[in-house]
C-alpha positions as CSV (number, residue, x, y, z in Angstrom):
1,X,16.8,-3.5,7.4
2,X,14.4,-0.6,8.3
3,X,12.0,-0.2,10.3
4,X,9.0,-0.5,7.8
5,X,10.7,-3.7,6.7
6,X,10.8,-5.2,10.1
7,X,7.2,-3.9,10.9
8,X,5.9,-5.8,7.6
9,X,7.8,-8.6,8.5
10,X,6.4,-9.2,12.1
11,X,3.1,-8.3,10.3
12,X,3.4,-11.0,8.1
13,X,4.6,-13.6,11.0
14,X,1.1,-12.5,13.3
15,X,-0.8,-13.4,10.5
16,X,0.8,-16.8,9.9
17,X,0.7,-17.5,13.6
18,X,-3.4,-16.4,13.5
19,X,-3.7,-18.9,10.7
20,X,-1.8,-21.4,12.5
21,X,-3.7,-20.9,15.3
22,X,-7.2,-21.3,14.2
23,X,-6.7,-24.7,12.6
24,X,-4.4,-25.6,15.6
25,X,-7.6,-24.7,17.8
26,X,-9.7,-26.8,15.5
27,X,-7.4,-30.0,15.9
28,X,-7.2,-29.5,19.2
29,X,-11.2,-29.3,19.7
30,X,-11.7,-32.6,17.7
31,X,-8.4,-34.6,19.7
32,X,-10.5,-33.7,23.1
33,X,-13.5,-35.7,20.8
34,X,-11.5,-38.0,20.7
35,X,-10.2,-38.4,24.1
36,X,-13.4,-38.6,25.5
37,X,-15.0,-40.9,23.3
38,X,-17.2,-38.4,21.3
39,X,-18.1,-38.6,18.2
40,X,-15.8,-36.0,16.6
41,X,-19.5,-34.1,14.7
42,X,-19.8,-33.3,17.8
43,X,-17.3,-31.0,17.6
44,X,-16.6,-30.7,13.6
45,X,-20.2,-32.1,12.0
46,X,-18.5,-32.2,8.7
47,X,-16.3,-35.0,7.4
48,X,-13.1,-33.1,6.1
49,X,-9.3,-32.4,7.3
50,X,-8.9,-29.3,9.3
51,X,-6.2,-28.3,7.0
52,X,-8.6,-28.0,4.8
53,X,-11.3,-25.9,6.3
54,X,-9.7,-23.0,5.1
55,X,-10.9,-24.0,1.6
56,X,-14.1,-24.4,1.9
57,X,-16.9,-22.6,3.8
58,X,-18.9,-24.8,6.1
59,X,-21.2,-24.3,9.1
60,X,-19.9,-27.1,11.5
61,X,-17.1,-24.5,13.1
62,X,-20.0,-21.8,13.5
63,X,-22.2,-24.1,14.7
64,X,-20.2,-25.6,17.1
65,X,-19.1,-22.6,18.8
66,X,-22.6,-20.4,18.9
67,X,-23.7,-24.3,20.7
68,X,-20.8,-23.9,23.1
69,X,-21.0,-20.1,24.3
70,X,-23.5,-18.6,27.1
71,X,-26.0,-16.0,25.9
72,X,-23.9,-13.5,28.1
73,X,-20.9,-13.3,25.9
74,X,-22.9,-11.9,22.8
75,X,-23.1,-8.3,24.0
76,X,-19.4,-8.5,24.3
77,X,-18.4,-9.9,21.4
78,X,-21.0,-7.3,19.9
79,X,-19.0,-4.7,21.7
80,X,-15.2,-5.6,21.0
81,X,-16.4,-6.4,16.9
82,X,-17.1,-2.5,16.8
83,X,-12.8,-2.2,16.9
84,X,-13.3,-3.0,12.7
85,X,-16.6,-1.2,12.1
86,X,-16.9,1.1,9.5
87,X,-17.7,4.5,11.6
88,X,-14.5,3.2,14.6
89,X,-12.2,3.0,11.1
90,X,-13.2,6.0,9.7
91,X,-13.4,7.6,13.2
92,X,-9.6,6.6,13.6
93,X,-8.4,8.2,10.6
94,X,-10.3,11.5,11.2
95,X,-8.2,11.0,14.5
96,X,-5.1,10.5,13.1
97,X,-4.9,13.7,10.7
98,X,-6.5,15.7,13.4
99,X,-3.2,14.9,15.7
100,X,-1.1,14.7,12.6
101,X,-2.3,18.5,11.9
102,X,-1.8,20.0,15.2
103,X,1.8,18.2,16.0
104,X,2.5,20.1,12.2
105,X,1.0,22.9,13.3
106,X,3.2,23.1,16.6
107,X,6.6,22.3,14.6
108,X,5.6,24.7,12.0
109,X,5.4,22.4,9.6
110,X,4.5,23.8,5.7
111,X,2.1,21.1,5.1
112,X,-1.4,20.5,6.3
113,X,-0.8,16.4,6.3
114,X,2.5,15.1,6.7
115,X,3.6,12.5,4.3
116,X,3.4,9.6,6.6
117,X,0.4,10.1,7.7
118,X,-1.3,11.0,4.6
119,X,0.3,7.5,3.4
120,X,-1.3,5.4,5.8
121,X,-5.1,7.1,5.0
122,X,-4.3,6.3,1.0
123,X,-3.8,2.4,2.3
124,X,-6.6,2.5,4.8
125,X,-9.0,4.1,2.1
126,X,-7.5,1.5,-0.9
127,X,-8.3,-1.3,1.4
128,X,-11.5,-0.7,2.6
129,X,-12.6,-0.5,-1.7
130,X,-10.8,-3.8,-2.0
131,X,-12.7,-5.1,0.5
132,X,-16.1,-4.5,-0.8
133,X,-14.7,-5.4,-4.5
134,X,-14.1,-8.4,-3.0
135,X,-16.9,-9.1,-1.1
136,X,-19.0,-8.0,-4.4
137,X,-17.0,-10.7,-6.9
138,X,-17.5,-13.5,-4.2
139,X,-21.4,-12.9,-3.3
140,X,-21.1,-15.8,-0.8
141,X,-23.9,-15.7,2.0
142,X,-23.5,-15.8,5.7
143,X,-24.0,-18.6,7.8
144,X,-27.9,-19.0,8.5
145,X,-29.9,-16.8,10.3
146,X,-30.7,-19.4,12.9
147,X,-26.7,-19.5,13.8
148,X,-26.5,-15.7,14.1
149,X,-26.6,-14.2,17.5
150,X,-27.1,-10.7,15.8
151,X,-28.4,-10.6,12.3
152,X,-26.4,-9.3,9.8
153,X,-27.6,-9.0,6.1
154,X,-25.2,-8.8,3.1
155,X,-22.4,-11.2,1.7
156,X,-20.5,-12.8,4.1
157,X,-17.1,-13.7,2.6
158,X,-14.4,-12.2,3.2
159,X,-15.1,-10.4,7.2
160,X,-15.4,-6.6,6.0
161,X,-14.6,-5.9,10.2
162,X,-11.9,-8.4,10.3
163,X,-10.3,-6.5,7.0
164,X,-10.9,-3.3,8.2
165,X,-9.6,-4.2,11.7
166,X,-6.5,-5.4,10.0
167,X,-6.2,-2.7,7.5
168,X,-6.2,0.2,10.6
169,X,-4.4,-1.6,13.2
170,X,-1.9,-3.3,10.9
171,X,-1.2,0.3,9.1
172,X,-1.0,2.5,12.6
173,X,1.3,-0.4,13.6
174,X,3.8,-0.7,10.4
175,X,3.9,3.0,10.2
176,X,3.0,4.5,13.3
177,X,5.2,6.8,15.7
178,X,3.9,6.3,18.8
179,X,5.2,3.8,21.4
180,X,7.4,1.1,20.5
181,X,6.9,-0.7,16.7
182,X,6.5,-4.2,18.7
183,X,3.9,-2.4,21.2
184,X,2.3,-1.2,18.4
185,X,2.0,-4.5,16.6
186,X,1.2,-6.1,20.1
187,X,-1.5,-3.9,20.4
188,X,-2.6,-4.3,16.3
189,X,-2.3,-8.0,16.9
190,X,-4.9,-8.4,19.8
191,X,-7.1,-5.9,18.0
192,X,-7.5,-8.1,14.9
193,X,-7.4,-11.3,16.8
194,X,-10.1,-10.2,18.9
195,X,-12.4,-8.7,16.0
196,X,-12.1,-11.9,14.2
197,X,-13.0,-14.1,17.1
198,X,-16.2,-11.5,18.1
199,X,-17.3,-12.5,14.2
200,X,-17.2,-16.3,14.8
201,X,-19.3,-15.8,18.6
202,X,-21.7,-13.7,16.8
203,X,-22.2,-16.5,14.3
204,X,-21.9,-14.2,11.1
205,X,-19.0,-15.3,9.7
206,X,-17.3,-19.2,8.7
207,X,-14.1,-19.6,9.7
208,X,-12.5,-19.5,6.7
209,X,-13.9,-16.0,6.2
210,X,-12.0,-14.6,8.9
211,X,-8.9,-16.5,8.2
212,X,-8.9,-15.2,4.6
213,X,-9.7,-11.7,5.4
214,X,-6.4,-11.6,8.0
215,X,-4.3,-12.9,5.4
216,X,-5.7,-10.6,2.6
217,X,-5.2,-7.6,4.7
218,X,-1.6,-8.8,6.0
219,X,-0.8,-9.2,2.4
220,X,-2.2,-5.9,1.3
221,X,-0.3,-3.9,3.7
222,X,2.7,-6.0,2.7
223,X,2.0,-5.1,-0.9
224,X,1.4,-1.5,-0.1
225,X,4.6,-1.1,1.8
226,X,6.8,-2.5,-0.9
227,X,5.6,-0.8,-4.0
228,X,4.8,2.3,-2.6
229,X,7.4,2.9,-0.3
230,X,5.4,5.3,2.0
231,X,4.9,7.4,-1.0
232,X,1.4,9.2,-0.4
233,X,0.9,9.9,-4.1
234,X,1.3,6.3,-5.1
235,X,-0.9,5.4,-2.3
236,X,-4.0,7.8,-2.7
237,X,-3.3,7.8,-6.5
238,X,-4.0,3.8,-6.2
239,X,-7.2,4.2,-3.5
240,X,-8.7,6.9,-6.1
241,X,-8.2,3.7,-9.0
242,X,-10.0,1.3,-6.3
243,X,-12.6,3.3,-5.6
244,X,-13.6,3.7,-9.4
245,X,-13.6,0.3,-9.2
246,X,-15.5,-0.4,-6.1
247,X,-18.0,1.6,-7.3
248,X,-18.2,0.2,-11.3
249,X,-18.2,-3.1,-9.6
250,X,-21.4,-2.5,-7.0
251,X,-23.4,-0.6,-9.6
252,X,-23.4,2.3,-8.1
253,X,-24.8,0.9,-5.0
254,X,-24.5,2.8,-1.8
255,X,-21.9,1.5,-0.5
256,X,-20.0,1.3,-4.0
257,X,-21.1,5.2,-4.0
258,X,-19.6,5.8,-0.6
259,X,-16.0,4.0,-1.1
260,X,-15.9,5.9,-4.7
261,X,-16.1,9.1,-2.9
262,X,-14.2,8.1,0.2
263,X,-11.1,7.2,-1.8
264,X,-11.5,9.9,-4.6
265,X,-12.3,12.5,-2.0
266,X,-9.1,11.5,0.2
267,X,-6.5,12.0,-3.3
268,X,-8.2,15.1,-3.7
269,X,-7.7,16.5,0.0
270,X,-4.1,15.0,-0.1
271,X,-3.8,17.5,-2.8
272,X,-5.5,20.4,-1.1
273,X,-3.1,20.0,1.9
274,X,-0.4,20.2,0.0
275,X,-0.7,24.0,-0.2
276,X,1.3,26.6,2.4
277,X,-0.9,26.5,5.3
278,X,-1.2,29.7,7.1
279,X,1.4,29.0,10.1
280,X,4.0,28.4,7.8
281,X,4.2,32.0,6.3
282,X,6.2,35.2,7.3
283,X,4.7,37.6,9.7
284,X,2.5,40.1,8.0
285,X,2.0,37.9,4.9
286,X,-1.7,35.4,4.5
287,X,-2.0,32.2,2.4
288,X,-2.9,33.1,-1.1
């Protein structure tokens, strides 16, 4: 077994052991109901099973914990959600390639991008277009306004930031080189756990939302990794097909607009960089 196949494989056990863990949290919060003689809507105003809350969308969770929190934790949760916004995501790519080009450029490497790397922008790029085809199809709201420590317009389902989060961190984790692949998943891990929580504090997401979106993008990067088989072609090829459809599926919208060109415009500099770059050429001779 190789190491991408372990890496999706622990990927796929953090994800069931979030999942596991939000409902076990839930059941734990309405046996303390219980224990001290509380009614459990105390806790959980809504009369279903906790297994259950993960299929259907429902403001008792949210409620429950914006009731519970002090004001001061808002700026932090405000803070630590910024690991799955857009510009940190976008920023963290722009990051990658920039170290990916100068380690190339110090081995004397005759690509711009190496494949790996190149791989992991095509499934960054893909997921962030399935994300907001997804949020598009669903059009489900956010919790009220009242519940939201930050308003956030837009639909709510599934957690763009949780997605994103899980999309980055899960991909620089499968196929990363630095550190150890269980550091990096360690590190992944936290980073996705953490963004999710920050959504639920900030009262902008139901629970199920962020649930969902850590199994989607789990699932996603599993995908990836198994029918592409770090192919950068494949990947790109497949993020260029998304963002046509991101942006058929918004109408054009700005966002639609922005994924279109995002993942078009990432194929298209995959196949820019595969040209001889400068450093790779004889003395005397230029790049023609």
């Amino acid at each position: 077994m190789d190491a991408t196949t372990l890496g999706l494989d622990s990927m796929s056990a953090v994800a069931s052991g979030l999942n596991r863990g939000a409902l076990a949290a839930l059941d734990v919060g309405l046996a303390q109901a219980d224990g001290f003689g509380l009614d459990r809507t105390a806790v959980c105003p809504f009369d279903v099973d906790p297994s259950a809350v993960v299929t259907g969308r429902d403001v008792g969770v949210t409620r429950s914990i914006r009731g519970s929190l002090p004001s001061w934790i808002v700026p932090l949760a405000d803070a630590v959600t910024l690991l799955g916004d857009l510009a940190v995501v976008v920023g963290g790519l722009v990051l990658t390639i920039l170290l990916d080009l100068r380690r190339g450029r110090r081995t004397s490497r005759d690509r711009l991008v190496s494949d790996r790397t190149a791989f992991v922008v095509g499934v960054v790029l893909g997921g962030l277009a399935v994300t907001l085809i997804l949020k598009t199809i669903a059009g489900a709201p956010r919790p009220p306004a009242e519940l939201q420590a930050v308003e956030r317009g837009g639909h709510g389902f599934p957690s763009g930031h949780t997605l994103a989060a899980t999309f980055l961190w899960g991909a620089l984790a499968i196929w990363g080189r630095w550190g150890t692949r269980q550091r990096r998943l360690l590190i992944a891990s936290v980073a996705v756990g953490l963004v999710a929580v920050s959504r639920l504090v900030l009262g902008v997401h139901y629970l199920p939302d962020v649930v969902a979106s850590i199994t989607v993008g789990v699932a996603f990067l599993v995908t990836a990794g198994v029918l592409f088989d770090e192919n950068p072609r494949r990947a790109l090829g497949v993020a260029a097909v998304l963002g046509v459809v991101a942006l058929l599926v918004t109408g054009a919208t700005t966002d639609g607009l922005l994924a279109f060109l995002g993942c078009v415009g990432g194929a298209v500099g995959w196949l820019l960089a595969g040209r001889t770059v400068p450093w790779s050429l004889p003395t005397g001779r230029s790049a023609e």
